[in-house]
N, C-alpha and C positions, 0 to 999 in steps of 0.2 A: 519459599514463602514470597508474596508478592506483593503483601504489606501482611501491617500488624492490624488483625483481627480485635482485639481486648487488655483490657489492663494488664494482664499477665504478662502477654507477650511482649507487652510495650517497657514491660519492669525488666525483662530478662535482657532486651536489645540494649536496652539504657546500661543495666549493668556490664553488658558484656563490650559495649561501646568505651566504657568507664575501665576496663578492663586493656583492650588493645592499645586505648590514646596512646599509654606512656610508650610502646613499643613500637608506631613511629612517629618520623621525624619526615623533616624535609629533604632530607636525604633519601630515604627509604625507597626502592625504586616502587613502580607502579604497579607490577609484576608480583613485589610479596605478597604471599598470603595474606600476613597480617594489613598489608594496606588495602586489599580488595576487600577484605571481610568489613573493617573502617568504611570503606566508602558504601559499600551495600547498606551495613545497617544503618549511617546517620542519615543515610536517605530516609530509608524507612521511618526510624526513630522521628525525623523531623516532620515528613508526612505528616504522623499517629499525633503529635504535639502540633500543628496547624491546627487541625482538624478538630481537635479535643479540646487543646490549651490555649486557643487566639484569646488575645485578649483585645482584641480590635481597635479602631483608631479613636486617641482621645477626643473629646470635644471641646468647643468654645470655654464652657465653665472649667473644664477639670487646666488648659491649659492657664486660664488666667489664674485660677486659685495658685498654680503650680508658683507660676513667674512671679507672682504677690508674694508667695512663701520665700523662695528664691531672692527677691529684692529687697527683703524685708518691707513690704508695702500695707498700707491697711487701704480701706476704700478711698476715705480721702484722697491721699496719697498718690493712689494711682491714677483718680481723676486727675488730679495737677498734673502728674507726668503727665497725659496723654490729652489731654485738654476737652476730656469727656465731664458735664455733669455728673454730681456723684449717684442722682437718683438713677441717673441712665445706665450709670457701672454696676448698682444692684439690681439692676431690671436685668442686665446682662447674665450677671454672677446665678440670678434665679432661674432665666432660663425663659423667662417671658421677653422677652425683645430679641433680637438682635439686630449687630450693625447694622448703618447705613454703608454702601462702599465707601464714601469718604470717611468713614469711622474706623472700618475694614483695615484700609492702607494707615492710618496712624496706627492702631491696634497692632498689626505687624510688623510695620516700622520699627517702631519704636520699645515694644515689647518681646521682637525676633522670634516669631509667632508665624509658623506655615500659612500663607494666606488661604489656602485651603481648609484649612483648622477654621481660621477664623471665618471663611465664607462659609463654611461647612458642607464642602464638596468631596 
């Protein structure tokens, strides 16, 4: 097999993956069976789940919502931290605006936000 074709195949790898873990260890040389079978399938397994299961990169909104939950912040709140207007924060949190770079780098700054996230690159 040279990947996994469909769900079946992807359920059997996952359980049989689930199945060898506990038998090895870091010890286990490279050579066992049990560790080459290990390595064959979470390749595979992890391919099949890219592929199928990405859940791809968050964006501007879902990060700030996060960090507001996170910080216990409401809009207000986070404009003060970050010395945004607060119409501006919900123009952001909506999805209709975004930063300026200078908005960018406090946005990161200060809310430790991939600036990539925040520039959305």
């Amino acid at each position: 097999m040279t990947k996994i074709e469909n769900e079946q195949q992807y359920r059997w790898a996952l359980s049989r993956v689930e199945e060898i873990l506990p038998l090895v260890t870091d010890a286990t040389p490279l050579d066992d069976p049990h560790s080459i079978e290990l390595e064959l399938l979470s390749g595979l397994v992890a391919d099949y789940s890219d592929k199928h299961y990405s859940i791809g990169e968050p964006s501007l909104v879902d990060m700030l919502k996060l960090r507001m939950f996170e910080m216990g912040l409401n809009q207000a709140a986070l404009s003060k931290l970050i010395g945004i207007s607060p119409s501006r924060i919900c123009e952001y949190l909506s999805g209709k605006k975004e930063p300026t770079l200078r908005q960018a780098r406090i946005i990161s700054t200060k809310l430790n936000i991939d600036p990539a996230i925040v520039l959305g690159v």
